[in-house]
FIKOLZA-1660 file (N, C-alpha, C; in steps of 0.1 Angstrom, whole numbers, plus 5000, padded with zeros to 4 digits):
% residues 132
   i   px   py   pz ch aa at
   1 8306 5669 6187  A  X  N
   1 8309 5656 6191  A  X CA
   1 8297 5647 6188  A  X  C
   2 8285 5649 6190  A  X  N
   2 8271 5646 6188  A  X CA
   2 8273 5640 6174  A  X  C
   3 8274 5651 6166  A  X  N
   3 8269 5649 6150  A  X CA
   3 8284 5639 6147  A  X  C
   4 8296 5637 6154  A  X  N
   4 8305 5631 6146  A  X CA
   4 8299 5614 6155  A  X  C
   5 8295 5615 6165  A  X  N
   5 8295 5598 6169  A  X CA
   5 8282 5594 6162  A  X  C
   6 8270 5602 6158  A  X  N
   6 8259 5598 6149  A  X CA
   6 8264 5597 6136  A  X  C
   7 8271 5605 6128  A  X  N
   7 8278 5600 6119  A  X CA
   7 8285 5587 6117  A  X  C
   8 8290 5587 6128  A  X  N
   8 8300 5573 6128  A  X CA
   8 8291 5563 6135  A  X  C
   9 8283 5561 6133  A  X  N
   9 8278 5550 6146  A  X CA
   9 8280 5535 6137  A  X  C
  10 8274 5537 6126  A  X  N
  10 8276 5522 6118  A  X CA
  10 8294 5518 6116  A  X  C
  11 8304 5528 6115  A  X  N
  11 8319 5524 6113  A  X CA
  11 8322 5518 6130  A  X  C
  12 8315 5523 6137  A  X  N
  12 8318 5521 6152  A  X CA
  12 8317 5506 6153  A  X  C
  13 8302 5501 6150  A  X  N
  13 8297 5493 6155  A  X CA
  13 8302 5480 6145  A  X  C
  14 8309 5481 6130  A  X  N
  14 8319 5474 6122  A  X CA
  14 8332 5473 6135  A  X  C
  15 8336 5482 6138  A  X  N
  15 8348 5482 6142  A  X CA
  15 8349 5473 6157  A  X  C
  16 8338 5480 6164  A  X  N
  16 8336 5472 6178  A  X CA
  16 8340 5480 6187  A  X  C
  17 8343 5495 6181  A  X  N
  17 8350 5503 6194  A  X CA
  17 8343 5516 6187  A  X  C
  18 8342 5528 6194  A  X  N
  18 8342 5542 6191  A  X CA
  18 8355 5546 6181  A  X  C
  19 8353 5553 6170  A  X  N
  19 8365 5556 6166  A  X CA
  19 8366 5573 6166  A  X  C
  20 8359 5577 6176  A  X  N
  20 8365 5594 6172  A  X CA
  20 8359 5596 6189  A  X  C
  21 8363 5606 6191  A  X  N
  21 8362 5612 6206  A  X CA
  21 8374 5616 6211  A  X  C
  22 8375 5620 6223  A  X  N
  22 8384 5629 6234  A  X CA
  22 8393 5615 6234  A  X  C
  23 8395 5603 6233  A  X  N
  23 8401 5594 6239  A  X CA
  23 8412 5592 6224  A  X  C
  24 8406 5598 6214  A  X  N
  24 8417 5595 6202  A  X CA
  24 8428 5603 6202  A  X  C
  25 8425 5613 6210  A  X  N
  25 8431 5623 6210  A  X CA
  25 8450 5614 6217  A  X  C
  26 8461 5619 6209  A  X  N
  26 8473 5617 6212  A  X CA
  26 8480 5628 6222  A  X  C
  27 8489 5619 6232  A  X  N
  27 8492 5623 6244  A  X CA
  27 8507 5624 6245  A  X  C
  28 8516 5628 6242  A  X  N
  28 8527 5631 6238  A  X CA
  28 8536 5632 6254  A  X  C
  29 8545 5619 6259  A  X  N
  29 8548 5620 6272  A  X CA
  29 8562 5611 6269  A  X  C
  30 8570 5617 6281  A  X  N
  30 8585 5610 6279  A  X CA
  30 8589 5604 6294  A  X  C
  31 8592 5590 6292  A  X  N
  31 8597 5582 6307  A  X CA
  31 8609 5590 6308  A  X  C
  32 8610 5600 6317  A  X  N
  32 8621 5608 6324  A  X CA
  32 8633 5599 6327  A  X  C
  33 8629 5589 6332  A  X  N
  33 8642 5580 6341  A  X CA
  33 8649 5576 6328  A  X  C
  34 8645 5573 6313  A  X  N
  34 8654 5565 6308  A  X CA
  34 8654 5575 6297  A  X  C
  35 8649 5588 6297  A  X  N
  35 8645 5600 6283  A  X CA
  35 8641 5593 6272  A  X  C
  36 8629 5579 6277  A  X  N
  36 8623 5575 6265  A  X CA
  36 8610 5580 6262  A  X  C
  37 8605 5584 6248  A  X  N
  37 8591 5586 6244  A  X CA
  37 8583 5572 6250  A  X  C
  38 8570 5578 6255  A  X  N
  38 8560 5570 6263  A  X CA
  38 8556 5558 6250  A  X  C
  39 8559 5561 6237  A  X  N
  39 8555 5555 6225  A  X CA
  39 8563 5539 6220  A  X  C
  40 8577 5545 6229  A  X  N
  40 8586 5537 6228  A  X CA
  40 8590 5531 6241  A  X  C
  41 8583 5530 6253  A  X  N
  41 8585 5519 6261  A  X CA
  41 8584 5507 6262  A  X  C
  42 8580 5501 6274  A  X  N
  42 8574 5484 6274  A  X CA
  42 8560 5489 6274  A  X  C
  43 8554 5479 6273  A  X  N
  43 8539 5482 6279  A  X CA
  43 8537 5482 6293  A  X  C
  44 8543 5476 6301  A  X  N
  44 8547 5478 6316  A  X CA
  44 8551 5489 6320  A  X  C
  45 8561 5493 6310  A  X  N
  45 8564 5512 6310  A  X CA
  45 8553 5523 6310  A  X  C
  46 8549 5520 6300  A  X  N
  46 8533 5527 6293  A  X CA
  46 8521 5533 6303  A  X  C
  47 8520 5518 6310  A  X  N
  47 8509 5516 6320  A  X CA
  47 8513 5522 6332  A  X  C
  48 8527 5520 6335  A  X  N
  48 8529 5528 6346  A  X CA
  48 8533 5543 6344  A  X  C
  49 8531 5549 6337  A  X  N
  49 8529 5564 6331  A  X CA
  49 8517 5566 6334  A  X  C
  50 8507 5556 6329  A  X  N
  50 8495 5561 6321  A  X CA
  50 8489 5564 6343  A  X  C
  51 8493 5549 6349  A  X  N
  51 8491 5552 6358  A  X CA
  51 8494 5566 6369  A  X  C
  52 8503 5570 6366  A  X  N
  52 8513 5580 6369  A  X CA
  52 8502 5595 6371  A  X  C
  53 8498 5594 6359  A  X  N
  53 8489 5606 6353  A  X CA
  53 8478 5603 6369  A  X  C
  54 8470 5593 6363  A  X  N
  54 8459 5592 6373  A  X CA
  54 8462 5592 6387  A  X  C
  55 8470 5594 6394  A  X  N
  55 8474 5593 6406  A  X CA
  55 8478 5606 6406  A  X  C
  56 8485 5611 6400  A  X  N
  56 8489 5629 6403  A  X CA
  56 8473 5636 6401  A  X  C
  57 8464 5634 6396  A  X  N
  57 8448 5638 6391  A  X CA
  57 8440 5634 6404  A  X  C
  58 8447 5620 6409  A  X  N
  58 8439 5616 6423  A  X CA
  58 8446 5627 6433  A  X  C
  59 8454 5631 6435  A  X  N
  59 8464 5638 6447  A  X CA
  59 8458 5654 6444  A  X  C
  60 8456 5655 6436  A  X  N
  60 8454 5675 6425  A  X CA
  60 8434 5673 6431  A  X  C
  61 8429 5663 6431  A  X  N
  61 8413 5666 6434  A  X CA
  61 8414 5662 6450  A  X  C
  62 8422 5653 6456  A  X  N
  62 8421 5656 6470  A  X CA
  62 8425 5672 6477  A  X  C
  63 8440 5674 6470  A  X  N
  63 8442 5689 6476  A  X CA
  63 8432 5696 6473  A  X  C
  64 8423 5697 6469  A  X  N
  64 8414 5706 6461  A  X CA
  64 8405 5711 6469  A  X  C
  65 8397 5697 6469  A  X  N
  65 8387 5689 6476  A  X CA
  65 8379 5686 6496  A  X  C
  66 8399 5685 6493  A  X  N
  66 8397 5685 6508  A  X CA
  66 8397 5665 6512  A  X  C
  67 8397 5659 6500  A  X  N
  67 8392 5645 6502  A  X CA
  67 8395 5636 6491  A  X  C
  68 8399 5625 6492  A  X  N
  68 8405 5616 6480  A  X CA
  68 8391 5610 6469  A  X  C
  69 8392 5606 6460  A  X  N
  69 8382 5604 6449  A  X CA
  69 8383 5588 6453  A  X  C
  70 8376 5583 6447  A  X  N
  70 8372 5571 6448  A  X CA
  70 8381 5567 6435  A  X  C
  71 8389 5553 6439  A  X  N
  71 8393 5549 6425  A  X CA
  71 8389 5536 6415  A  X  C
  72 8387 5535 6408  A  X  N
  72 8381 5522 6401  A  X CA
  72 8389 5516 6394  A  X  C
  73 8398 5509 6396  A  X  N
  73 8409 5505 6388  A  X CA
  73 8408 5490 6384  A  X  C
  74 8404 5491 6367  A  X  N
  74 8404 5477 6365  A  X CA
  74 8417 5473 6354  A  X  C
  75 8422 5459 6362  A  X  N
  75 8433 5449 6357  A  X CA
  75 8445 5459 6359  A  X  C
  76 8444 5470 6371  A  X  N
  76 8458 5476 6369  A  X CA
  76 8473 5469 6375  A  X  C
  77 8469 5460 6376  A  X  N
  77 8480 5454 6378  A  X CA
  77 8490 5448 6369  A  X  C
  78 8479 5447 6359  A  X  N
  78 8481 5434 6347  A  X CA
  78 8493 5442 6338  A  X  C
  79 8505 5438 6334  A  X  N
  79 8518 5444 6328  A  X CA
  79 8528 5454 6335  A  X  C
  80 8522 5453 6350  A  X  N
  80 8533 5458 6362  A  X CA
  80 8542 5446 6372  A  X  C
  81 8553 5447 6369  A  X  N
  81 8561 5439 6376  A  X CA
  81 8562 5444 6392  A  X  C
  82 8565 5431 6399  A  X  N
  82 8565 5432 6411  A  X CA
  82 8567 5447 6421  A  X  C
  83 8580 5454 6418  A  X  N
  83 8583 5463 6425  A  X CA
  83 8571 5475 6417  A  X  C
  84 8564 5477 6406  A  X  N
  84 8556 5486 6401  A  X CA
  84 8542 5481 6408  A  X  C
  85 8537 5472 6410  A  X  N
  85 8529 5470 6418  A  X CA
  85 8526 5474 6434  A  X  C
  86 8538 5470 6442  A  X  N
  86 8542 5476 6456  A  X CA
  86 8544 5487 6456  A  X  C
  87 8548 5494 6443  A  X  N
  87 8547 5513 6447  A  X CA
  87 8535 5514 6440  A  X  C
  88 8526 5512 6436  A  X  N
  88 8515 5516 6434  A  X CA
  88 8501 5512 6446  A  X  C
  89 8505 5501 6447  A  X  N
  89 8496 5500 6463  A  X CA
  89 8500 5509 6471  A  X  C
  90 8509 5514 6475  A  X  N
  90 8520 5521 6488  A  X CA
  90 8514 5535 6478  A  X  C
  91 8509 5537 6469  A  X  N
  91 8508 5553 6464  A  X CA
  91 8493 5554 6467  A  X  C
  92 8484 5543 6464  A  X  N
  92 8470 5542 6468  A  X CA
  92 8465 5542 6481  A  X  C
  93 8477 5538 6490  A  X  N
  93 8473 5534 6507  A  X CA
  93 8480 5549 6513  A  X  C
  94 8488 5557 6506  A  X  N
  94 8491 5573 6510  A  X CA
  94 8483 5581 6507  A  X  C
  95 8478 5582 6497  A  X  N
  95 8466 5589 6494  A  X CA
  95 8457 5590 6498  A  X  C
  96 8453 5579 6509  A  X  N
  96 8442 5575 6515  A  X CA
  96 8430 5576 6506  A  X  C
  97 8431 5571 6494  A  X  N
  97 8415 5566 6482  A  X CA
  97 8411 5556 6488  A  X  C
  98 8398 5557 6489  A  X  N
  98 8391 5543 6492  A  X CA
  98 8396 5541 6472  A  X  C
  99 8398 5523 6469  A  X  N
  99 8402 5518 6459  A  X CA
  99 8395 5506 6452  A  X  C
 100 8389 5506 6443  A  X  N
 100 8386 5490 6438  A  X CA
 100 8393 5490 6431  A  X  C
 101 8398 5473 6432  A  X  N
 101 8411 5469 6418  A  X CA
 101 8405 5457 6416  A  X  C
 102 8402 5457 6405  A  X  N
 102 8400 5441 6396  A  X CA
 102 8416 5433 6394  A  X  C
 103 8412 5423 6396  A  X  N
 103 8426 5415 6387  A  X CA
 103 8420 5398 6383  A  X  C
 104 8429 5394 6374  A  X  N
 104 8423 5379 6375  A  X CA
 104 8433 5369 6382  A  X  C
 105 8438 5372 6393  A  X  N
 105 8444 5360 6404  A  X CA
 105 8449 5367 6415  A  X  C
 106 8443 5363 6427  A  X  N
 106 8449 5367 6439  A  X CA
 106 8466 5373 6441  A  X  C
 107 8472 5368 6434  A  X  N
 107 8488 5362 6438  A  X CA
 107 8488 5380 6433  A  X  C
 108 8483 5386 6424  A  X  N
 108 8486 5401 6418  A  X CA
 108 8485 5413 6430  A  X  C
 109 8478 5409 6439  A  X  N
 109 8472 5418 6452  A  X CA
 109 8480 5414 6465  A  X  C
 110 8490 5406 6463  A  X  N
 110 8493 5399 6478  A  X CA
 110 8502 5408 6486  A  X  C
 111 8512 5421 6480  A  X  N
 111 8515 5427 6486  A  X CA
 111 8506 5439 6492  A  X  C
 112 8491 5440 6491  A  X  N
 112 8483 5453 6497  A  X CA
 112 8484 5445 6515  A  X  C
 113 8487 5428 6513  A  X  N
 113 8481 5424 6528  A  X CA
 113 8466 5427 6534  A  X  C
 114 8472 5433 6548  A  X  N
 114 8460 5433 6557  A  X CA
 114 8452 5450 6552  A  X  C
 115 8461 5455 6540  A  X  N
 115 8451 5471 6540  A  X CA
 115 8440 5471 6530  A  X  C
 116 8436 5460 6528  A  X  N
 116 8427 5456 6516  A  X CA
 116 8418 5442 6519  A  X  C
 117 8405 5448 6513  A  X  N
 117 8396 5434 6521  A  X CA
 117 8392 5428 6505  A  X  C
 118 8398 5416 6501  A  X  N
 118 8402 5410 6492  A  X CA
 118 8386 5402 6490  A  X  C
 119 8378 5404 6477  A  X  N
 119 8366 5398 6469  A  X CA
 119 8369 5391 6461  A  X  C
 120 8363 5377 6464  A  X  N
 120 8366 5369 6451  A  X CA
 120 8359 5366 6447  A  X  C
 121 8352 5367 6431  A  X  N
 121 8340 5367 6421  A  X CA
 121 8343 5350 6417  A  X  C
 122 8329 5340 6415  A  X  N
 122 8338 5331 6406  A  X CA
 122 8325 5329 6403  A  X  C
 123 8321 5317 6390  A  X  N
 123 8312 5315 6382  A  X CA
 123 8305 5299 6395  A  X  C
 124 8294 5304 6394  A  X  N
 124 8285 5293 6402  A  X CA
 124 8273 5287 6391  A  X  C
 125 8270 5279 6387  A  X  N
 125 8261 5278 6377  A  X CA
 125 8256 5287 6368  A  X  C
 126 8264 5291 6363  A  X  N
 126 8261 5301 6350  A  X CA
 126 8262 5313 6356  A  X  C
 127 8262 5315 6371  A  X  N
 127 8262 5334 6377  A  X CA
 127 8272 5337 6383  A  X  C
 128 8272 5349 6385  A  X  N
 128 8286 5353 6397  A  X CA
 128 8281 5350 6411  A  X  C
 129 8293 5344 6415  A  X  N
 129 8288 5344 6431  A  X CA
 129 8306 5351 6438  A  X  C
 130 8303 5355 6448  A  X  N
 130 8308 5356 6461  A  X CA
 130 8315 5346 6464  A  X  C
 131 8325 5341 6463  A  X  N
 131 8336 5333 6473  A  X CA
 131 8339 5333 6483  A  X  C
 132 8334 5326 6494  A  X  N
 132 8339 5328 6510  A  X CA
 132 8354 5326 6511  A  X  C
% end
């Protein structure tokens, strides 16, 4: 893996992404509810698979463990429709993970309520600041 990302570093850095590693690797998964290939859903569909995975991996290291993983979830909200949102908060607040979720608008987070202490980043003269 060494010698293939030093090899590649100049196509990388054309491209603007890594193009070889564990993440190119293809994942071969079927939405059960409608027996579609994960290849052929919505992207709403996709996301909520892809999320699917990571939440059974969060539940598999708690049993394990004895204790939930910390989650870092960024923009997971972004191409989940309302009711995929509410059961994914409702899967995060059973698991009991402490959780960070990025999003860019409040209105995305308003079903967690009172189980989430809600940060708002905004630009203050050229920096991030804290929003009271």
């Amino acid at each position: 893996m060494r010698e293939a990302f030093s090899a590649g570093r100049i196509q990388d850095q054309a491209a603007g992404r890594t193009l070889n590693g564990p993440h190119r690797a293809d994942l071969h998964a079927v939405f059960k509810a409608k027996g579609v290939e994960a290849k052929a859903c919505s992207t709403g569909e996709q996301k909520a698979l892809l999320i699917s995975l990571i939440l059974a991996n969060a539940r598999a290291l708690r049993d394990d463990f004895g204790a939930p993983p910390i989650l870092l979830l960024d923009e997971v909200a972004a191409h989940l429709d309302a009711t995929r949102r509410a059961a994914l908060y409702d899967e995060i607040h059973a698991l009991g993970a402490q959780a960070w979720l990025t999003g860019t608008g409040p209105e995305l987070f308003e079903d967690l309520g009172p189980r989430a202490t809600h940060i708002e980043v905004a630009e203050q003269n050229g920096m991030s600041a804290l929003e009271a």
